[in-house]
C-alpha positions in Angstrom: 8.8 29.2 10.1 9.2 26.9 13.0 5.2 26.7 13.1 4.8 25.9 9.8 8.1 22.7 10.4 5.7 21.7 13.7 2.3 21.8 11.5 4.3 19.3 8.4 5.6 16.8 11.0 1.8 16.8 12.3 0.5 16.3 8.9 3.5 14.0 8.2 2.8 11.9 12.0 -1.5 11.7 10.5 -0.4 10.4 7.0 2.8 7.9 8.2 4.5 9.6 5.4 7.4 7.3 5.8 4.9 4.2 5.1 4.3 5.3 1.0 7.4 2.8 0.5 4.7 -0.2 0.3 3.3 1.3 -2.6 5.7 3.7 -4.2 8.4 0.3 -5.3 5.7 -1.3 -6.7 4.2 1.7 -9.1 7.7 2.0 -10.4 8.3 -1.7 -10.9 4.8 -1.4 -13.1 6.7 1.8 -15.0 9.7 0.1 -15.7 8.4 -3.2 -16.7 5.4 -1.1 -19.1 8.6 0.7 -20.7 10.3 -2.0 -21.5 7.2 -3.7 -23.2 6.0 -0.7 -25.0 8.9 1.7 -25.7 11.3 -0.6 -26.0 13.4 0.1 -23.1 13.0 0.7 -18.9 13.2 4.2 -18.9 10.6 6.5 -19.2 10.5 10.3 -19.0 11.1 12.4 -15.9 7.7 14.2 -16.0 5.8 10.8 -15.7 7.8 9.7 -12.7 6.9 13.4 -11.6 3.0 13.3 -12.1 3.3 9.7 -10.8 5.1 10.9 -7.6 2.2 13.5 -6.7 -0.8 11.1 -7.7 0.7 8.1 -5.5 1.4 11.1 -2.7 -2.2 13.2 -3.0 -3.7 9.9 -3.5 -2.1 8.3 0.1 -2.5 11.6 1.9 -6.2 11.3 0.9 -6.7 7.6 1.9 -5.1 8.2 5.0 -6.3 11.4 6.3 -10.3 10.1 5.7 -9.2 7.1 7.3 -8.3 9.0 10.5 -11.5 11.3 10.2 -13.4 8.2 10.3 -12.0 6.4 12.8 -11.3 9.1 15.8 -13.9 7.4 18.1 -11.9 4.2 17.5 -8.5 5.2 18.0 -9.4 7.2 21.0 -10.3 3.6 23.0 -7.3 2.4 21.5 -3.4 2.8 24.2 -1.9 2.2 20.8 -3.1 5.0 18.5 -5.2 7.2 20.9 -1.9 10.1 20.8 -2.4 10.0 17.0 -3.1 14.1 15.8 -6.5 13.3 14.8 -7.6 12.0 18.7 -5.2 14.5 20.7 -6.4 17.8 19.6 -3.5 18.6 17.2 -5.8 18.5 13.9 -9.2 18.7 14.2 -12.5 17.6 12.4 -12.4 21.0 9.7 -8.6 20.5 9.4 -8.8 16.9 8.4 -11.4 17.5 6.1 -9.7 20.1 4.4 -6.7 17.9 4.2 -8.7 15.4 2.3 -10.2 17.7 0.1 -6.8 19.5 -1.1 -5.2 16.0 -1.7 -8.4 14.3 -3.7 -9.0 17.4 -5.7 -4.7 17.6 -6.3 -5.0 13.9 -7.3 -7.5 14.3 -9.1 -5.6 17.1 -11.5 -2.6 15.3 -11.6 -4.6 12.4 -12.9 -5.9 14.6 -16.1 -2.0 15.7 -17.0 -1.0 12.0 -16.8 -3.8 10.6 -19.6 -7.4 10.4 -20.3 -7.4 6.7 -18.5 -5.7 7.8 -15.5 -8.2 10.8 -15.1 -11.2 8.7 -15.9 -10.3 6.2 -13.1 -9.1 9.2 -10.5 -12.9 9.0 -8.6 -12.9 5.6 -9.1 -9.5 4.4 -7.2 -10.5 7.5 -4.6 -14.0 5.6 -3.6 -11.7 2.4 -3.4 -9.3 4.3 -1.1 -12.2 5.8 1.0 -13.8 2.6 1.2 -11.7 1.0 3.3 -12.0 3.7 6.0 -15.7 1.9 6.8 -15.1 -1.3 6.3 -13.5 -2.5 9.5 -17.0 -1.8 11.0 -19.0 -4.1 8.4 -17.0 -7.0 7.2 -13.5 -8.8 7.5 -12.9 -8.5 4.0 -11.2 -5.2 5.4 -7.7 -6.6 5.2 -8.9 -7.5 1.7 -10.2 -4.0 0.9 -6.8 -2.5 2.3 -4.7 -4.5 -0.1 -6.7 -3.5 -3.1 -5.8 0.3 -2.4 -2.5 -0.5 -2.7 -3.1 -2.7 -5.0 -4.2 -0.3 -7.5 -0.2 1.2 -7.3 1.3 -0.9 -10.0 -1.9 -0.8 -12.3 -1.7 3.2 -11.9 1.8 3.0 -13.0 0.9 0.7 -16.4 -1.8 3.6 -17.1 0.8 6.2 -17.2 3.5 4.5 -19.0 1.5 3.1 -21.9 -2.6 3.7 -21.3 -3.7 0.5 -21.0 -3.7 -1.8 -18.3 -2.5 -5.4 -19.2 -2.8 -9.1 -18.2 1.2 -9.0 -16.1 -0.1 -5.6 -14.1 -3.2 -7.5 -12.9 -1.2 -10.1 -11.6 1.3 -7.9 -10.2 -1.2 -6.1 -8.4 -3.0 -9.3 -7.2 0.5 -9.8 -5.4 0.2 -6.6 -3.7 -3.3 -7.1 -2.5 -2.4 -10.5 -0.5 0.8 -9.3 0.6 -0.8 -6.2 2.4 -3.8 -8.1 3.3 -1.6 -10.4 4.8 0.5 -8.3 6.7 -2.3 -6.1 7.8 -3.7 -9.2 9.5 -0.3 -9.9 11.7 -0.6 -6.1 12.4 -3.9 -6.6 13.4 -2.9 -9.0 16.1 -1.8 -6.4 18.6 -5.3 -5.1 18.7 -7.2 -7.9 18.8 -8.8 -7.4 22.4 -9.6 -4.0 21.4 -11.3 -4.9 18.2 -13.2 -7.6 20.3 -14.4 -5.0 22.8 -15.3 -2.9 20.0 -16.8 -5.2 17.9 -14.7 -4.8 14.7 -14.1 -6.4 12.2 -10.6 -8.1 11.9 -9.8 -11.7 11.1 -7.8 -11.9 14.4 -10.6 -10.5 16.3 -13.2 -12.8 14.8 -10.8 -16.1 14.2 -8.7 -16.0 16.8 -4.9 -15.6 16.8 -3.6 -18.7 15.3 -6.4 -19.1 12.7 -5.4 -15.2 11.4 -1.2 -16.4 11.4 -2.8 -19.1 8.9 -5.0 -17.3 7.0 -2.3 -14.5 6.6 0.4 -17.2 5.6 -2.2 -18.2 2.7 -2.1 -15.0 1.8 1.3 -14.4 1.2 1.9 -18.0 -0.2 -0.8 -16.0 -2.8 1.3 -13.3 -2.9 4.4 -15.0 -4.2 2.1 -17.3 -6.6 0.6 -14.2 -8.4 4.2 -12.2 -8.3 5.3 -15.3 -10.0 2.5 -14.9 -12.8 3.5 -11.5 -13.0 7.2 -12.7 -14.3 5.5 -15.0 -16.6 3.2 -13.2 -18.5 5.6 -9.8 -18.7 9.0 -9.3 -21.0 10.7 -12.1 -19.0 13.0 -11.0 -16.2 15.7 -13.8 -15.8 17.5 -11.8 -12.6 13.9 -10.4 -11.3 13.3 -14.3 -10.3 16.1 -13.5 -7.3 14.4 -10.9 -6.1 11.4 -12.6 -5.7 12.7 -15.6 -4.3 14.4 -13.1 -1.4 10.6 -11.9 -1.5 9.6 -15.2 -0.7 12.7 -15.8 2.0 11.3 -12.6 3.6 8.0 -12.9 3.8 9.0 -16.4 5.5 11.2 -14.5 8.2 8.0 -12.0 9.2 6.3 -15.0 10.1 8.6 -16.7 11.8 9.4 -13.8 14.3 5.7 -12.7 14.7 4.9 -16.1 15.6 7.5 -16.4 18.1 6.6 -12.9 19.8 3.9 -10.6 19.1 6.2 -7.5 19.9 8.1 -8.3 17.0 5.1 -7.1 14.9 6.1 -3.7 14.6 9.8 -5.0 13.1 8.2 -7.4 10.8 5.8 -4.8 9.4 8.1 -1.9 9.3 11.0 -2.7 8.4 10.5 -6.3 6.7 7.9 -5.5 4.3 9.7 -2.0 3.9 12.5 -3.4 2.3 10.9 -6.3 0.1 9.6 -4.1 -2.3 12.8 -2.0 -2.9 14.4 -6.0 -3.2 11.9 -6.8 -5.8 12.4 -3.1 -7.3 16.2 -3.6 -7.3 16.4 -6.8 -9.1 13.8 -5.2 -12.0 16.2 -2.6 -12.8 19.2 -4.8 -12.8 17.5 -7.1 -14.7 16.8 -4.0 -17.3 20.1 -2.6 -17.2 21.6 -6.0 -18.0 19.5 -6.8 -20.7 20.0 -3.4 -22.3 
């Protein structure tokens, strides 16, 4: 029993389990915001929050298990990463694979019980999430490439909820893709000697500290643009526009303390961004209760 508790936290210390907030607020924002458009009301049925649950889980696990199988020779050069399991001996190259294999294939199934769309796109949104995995050593769209994986949360959650994916998802998602992108480049900043030693791809690395706080602030100033859209073009959410101005407010606030200290990364990531979503998410479901 105890072996089996030390081999989860290993598998739960490879994936960052903890880090599936990012994406998991913003697939159910998508679910309630479909329900209310198509059946009427915010609530939708237990078993699709259920198969939605595993997909977003399998589908993480996946993306972030081939993304350590790829990069072991880089996180092994790297103080910050090189006691990951995947560079200290803990899980090794067979183990890792497997660990991929179980969670596409799971995702995969899940994906066939949720609706013919969701099935048809399972490969699909896998290649995206494996894609990203490779990318660092190519091009800085990277940060780009990162944000369309989790981008592709609150479009999943319009699939399962009504089959279709419509014009107020895309724009949702679109949100999510600069948001991550952006805060993926101000994580980026702690290794950007590294990545310049290495010769990877990261806007820091490549543009230099003060040009990647820019870019990054473009992309979140995006962010809150397309969010905006999003609360256009769906069933109109009078209350949702507070969360998204505390969105906004937030997003401001990560800036300001990782341009005043670079060790303040790790706060504005974590625990910042961690708590946006479950803001926006909150203010979506008041907004539904109210109105219902």
């Amino acid at each position: 029993m105890e072996k089996l508790k030390k081999q989860l936290q290993t598998l739960s210390e490879l994936v960052m389990f903890e880090h599936t907030i990012f994406s998991a607020s913003f697939i159910v924002i998508a679910m309630i915001v479909s329900s209310n458009a198509f059946h009427g009301d915010g609530f939708f049925d237990f078993k699709t929050l259920f198969l939605c649950a595993i997909a977003l889980i399998t589908a993480r696990n996946f993306a972030m298990a081939f993304n350590r199988l790829c990069d072991r020779d880089i996180d092994s050069t790297n103080e910050r990463t090189k006691n990951r399991p995947s560079v200290d001996g803990r899980l090794g190259f067979s183990a890792l694979l497997l660990f991929c294999s179980v969670n596409a294939l799971l995702f995969i199934l899940v994906s066939y019980f949720i609706n013919d769309l969701a099935f048809k796109l399972s490969i699909p949104f896998l290649f995206i999430l494996g894609v990203y995995s490779v990318m660092k050593r190519f091009s800085y769209l990277a940060h780009l490439v990162l944000g369309l994986s989790l981008g592709l949360a609150p479009i999943a959650g319009d699939i399962a909820v009504s089959g279709e994916v419509h014009l107020w998802t895309i724009f949702l998602s679109l949100g999510v893709l600069f948001w991550v992108a952006g805060f993926d480049i101000l994580y980026s900043l702690q290794d950007i000697e590294h990545d310049k030693r290495h010769n990877l791809y990261s806007i820091p690395a490549y543009f230099g500290s003060e040009n990647a706080l820019q870019i990054a602030r473009i992309f979140h100033i995006l962010t809150v643009f397309f969010w905006a859209l999003f609360l256009r073009f769906s069933t109109t959410y009078h209350l949702a526009i507070i969360g998204l101005i505390l969105s906004a407010c937030m997003l401001f606030y990560e800036h300001l303390i990782v341009r005043k200290d670079f060790k303040n990364i790790p706060r504005a990531f974590f625990t910042t961004n961690g708590y946006l979503g479950f803001v926006f998410l909150f203010f979506i479901i008041l907004d539904s209760i109210v109105r219902f």
